[in-house]
N, C-alpha and C positions, 0 to 999 in steps of 0.2 A: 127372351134371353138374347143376348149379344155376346157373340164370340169378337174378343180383339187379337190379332195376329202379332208378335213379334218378330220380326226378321230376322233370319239366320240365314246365314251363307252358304251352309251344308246342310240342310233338310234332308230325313228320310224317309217322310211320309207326303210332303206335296208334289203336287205335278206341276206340270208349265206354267200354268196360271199362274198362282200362287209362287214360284219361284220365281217369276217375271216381278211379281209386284213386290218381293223382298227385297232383290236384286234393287229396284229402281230408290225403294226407301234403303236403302243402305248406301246407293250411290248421294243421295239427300243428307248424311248425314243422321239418318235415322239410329236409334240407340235403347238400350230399357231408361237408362234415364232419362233421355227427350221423350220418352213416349211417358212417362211418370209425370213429368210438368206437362205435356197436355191433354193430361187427364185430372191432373190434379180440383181443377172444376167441376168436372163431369156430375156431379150430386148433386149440384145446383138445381139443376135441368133434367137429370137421368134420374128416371126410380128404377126402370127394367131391370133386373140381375144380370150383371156383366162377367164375363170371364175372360181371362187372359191365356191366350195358348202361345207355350214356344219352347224352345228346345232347351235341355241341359244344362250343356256348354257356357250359354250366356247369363244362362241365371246364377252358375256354379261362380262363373267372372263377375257379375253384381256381387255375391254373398245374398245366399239362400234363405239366410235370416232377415237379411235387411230387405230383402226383395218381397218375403211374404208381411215385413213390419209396413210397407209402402204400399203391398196392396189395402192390407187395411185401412190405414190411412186414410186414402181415395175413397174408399168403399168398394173395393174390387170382393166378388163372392166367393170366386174359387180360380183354378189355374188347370189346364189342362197339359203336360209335359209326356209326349208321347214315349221316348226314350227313356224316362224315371221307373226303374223296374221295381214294382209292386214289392221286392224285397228289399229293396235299397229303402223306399220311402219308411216302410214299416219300422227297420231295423235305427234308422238314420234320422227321418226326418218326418215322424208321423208326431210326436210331439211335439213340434215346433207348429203344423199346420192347425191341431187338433186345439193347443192353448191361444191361437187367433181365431178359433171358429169360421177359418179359410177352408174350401172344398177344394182334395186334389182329381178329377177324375182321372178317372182309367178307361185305356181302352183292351177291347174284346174285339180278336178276329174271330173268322170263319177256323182256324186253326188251332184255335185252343180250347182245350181241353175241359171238361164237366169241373175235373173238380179243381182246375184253377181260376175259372169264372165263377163258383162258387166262391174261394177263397176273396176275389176281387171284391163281391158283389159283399162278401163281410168288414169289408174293410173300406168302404166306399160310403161317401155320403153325394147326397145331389142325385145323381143319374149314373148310368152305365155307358160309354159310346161306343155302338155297336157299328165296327167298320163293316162295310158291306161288302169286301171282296179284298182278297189279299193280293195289293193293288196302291199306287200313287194315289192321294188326291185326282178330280177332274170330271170334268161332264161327260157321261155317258148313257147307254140307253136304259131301257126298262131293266126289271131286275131278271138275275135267268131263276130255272129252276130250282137251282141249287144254293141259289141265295133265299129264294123264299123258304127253302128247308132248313133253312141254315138259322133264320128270324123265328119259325116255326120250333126248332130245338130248342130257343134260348128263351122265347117266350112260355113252354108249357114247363121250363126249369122252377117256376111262378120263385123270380126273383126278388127281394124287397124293394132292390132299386128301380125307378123309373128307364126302360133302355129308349135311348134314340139311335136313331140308324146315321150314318153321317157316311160321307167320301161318296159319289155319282146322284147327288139328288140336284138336279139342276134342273127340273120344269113340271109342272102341276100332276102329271102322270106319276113322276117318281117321288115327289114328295107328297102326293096323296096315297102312295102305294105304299111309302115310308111308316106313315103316319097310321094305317090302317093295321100293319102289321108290328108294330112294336107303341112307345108312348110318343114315339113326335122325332123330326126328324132335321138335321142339322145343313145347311146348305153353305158354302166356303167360296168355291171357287167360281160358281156362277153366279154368284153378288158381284165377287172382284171384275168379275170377266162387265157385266153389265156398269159397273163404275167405269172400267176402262172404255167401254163404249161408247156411250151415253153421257160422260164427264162429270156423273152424279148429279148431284142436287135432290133436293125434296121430296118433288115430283114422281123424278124415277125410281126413285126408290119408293116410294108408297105404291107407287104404279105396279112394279116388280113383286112387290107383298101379294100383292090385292091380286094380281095375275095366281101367283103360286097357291091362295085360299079357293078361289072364288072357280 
């Protein structure tokens, strides 16, 4: 699966990284509609399940219907919008997702509650993304205690939905620690951080995979 980022000016969930590299695509000229023409190929080539994550604001300024008519289009899976509150989409905009067979996920902190990650996890298709620390985006160390208590809760809740852990999984320790303890785990800012090093390509990025597996 592939997470594609849209740039927002005002993020409330990423850290430097990830603010650094919207910042630099927004200075580009970056947009959801440049980013819709080039992606507009991506089938050709792509079979992986892709998702698009971004805020609100910008999708609410596209029109939310034309934006989910555009994912499908492309063949986008689903959309990840961290700010879209579980009762806004329901009340608003859960048949509009639901008659394009678009996935909205949701996210789950360490801070909420039994029975409103029950509620989520009924209203949810795809996976659950389970934040691991009520916390920015960004690379950090192994998990503490209280996060593995925290994985430990949400997994014996025996969910229907698949959970991935996402936010601090940045090198084969924590995304195998990810992976062990819930269904598989989401990596963001330590891809970006490695493109920004490395200048991308191929390579490094297979290299990077095969690092965090193996």
């Amino acid at each position: 699966m592939i997470e594609i980022g849209i740039p927002f000016s005002d993020p409330i969930a990423d850290g430097p990284v990830i603010q650094r590299s919207s910042e630099k695509a927004l200075q580009n000229g970056m947009s959801i509609r440049l980013l819709f023409n080039q992606l507009a190929d991506i089938r050709k080539t792509v079979s992986t399940p892709l998702l698009l994550m971004g805020y609100i604001n910008p999708v609410s300024k596209f029109g939310l219907e034309n934006f989910c008519n555009k994912c499908v289009e492309i063949g986008i899976d689903g959309v990840i919008i961290p700010d879209l509150p579980p009762e806004i989409y329901l009340n608003q905009y859960s048949g509009i997702f639901e008659k394009r067979d678009l996935y909205n996920i949701f996210l789950i902190t360490p801070q909420t509650d039994a029975n409103r990650i029950r509620n989520i996890d009924n209203i949810s298709k795809g996976f659950l993304y389970l934040v691991s620390s009520h916390s920015i985006t960004g690379i950090k160390g192994d998990f503490s205690e209280k996060q593995r208590s925290y994985f430990k809760r949400i997994r014996e809740m025996k969910l229907k939905n698949p959970r991935l852990i996402g936010f601090g999984i940045s090198d084969k320790e924590t995304f195998s620690n990810a992976c062990y303890m819930a269904d598989g785990a989401i990596i963001g800012s330590a891809f970006v951080k490695m493109l920004t090093e490395t200048g991308g390509g191929f390579r490094n990025i297979k290299e990077f995979i095969s690092d965090l597996k193996h």
